[in-house]
C-alpha positions in Angstrom: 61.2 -5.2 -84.8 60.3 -2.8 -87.6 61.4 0.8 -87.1 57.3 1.9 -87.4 56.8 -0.7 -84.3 59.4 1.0 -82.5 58.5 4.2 -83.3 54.9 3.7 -82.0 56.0 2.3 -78.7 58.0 5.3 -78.5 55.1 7.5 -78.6 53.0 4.9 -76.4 55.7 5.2 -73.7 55.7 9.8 -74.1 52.0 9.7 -73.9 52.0 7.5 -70.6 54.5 9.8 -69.2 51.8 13.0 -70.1 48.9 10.9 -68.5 51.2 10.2 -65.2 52.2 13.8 -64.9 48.2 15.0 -65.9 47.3 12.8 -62.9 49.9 14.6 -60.5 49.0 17.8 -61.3 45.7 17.5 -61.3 46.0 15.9 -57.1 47.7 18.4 -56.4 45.6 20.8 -57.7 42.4 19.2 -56.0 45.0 19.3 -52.7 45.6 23.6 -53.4 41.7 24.0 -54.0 40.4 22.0 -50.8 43.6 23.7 -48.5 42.0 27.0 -49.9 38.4 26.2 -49.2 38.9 25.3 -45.4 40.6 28.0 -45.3 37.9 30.5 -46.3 35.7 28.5 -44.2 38.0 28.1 -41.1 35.8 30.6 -39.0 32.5 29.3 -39.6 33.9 26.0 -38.7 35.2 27.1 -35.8 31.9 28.6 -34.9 29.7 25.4 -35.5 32.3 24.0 -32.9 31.9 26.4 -30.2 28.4 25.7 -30.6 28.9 22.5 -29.9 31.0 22.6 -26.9 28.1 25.2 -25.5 25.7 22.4 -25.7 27.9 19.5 -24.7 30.4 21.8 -21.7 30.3 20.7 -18.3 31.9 22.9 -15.6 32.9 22.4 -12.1 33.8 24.8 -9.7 34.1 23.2 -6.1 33.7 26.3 -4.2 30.4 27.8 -4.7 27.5 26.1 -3.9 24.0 27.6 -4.6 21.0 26.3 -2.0 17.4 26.5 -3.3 15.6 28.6 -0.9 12.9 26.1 0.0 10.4 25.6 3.0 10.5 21.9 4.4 10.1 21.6 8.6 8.7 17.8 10.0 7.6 16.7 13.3 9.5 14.0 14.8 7.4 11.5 16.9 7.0 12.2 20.2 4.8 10.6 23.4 1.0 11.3 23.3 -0.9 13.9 26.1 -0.1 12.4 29.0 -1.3 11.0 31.9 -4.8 9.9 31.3 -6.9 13.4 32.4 -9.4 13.3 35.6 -10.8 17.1 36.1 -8.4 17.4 38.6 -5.3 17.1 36.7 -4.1 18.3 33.4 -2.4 16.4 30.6 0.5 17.5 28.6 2.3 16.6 25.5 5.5 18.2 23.9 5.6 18.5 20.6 9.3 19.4 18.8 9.1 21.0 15.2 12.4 20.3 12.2 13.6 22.7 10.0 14.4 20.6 7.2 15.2 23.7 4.9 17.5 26.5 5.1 15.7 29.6 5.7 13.1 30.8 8.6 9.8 30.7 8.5 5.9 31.7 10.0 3.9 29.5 11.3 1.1 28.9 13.3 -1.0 25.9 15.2 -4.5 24.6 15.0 -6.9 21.2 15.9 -9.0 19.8 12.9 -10.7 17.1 13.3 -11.5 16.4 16.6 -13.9 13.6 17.5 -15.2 11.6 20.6 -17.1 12.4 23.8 -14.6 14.3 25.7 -13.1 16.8 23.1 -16.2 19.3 24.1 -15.4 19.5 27.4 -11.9 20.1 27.0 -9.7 23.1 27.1 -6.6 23.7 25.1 -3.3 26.1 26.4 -0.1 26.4 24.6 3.1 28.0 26.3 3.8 30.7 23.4 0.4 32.6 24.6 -0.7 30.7 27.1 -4.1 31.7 26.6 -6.6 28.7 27.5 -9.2 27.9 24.5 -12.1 25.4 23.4 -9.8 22.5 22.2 -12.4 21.9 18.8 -11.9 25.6 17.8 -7.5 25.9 19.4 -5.6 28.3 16.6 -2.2 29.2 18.3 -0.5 33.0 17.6 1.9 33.5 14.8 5.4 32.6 15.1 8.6 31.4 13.3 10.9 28.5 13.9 13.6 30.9 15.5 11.8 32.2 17.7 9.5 29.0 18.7 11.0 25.5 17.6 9.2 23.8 20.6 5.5 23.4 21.8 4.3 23.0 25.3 0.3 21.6 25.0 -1.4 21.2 28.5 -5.3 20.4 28.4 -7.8 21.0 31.0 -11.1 18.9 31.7 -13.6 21.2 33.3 -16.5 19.5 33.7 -16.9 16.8 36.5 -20.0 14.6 34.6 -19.7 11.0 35.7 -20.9 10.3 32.2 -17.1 11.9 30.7 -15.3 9.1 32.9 -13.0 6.9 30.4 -14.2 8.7 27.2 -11.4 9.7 25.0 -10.8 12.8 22.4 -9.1 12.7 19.0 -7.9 15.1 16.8 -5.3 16.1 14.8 -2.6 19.6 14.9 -1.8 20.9 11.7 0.5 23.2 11.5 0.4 25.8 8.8 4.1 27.5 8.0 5.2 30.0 5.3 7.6 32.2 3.8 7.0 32.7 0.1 6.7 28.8 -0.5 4.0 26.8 2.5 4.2 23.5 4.0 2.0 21.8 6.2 2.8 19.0 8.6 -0.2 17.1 10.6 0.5 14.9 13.9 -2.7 13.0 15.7 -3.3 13.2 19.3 -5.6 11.2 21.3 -6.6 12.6 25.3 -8.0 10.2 27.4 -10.3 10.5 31.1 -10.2 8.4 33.9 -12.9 7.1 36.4 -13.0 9.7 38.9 -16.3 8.7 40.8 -15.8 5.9 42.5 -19.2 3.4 42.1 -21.1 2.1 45.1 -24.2 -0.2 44.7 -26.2 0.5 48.2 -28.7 -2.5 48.9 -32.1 -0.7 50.1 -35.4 -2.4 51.4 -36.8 -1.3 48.4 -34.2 -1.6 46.3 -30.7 -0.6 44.8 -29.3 2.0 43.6 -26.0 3.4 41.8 -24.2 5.9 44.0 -20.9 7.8 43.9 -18.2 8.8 46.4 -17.1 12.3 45.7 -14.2 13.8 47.6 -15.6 17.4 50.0 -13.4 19.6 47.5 -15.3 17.8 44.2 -18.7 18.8 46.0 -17.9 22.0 46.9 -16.9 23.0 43.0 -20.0 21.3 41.6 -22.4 22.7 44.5 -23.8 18.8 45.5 -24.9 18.9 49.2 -23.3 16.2 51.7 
């Protein structure tokens, strides 16, 4: 080997050195300059996180316990009026109201839709007033569920008319209840008569005819003659 050729791998070999150290100084410069720009930037960083976490956070806390403050009451089925109504008895049915929610409330009674032969004739009590009204046109006082969770119904048949023997009366009690939110619950009753005039077919010479055997008390309310 000629002393040029190893003079020029000489200088091959210095310059690769340069290169290698040019390469190390410049990684760790890039290293110095991105340190330096996270650190300027640390706080808004940390910001977008918190951001973050206030979108994606879920806390627990076992002890409190918030209620929505809600009006929701039912009426748990319960047996129709009962017995079957003649005008000398009444018929009753008991009627239990649920307070599904968690505060008191007002509410009040009424019939809609009533229907049927007998409903005209019949007369409609409750035990919070105990006032006696038409059953088609019963509204009930105003009351809440902790003073009244329970209803008493007794109806009354007041007309003795052959004709209202084994007729029936439906309608429905809605009951209306409030306290900043409303809710209405409807239950269906049904009242049914009996015969109370016993038919008797008497065979005449010139004929027959439909008569009735009525008790001396049912006369005397109705004013028939013996």
């Amino acid at each position: 080997m000629t002393k040029l050729e190893k003079f020029m791998k000489r200088l091959k070999r210095k310059k690769q050195k340069q290169n290698n150290k040019n390469i190390v100084k410049n990684s760790i410069l890039k290293v110095v300059v991105l340190l330096v720009i996270i650190g300027l930037n640390w706080s808004g960083l940390l910001a977008i996180v918190q951001t973050l976490a206030s979108f994606q956070d879920t806390e627990i806390s076992p002890e409190n316990t918030y209620n929505a403050a809600t009006l929701d009451f039912s009426i748990p089925t319960v047996p129709d009026f009962v017995p079957n109504i003649p005008p000398t008895q009444n018929s009753f049915r008991t009627i239990n109201i649920q307070n599904n929610g968690v505060l008191d409330f007002n509410y009040k009674v009424r019939v809609e839709s009533a229907s049927g032969a007998l409903c005209a004739y019949l007369e409609l009590e409750d035990d919070l007033s105990s006032n006696a009204q038409p059953l088609n046109s019963f509204v009930s006082a105003t009351t809440t569920f902790s003073n009244k969770s329970s209803w008493y119904f007794t109806a009354t048949l007041k007309n003795y008319s052959p004709s209202l023997q084994n007729q029936s009366c439906n309608f429905t009690f809605v009951f209306e209840g409030s306290n900043g939110f409303s809710d209405i619950e409807k239950i269906t009753n049904t009242i049914t008569s009996v015969t109370w005039y016993p038919e008797v077919t008497v065979t005449k010479p010139n004929g027959g005819g439909v008569w009735y055997m009525v008790p001396d008390s049912w006369v005397a309310s109705v004013g028939c003659e013996n």
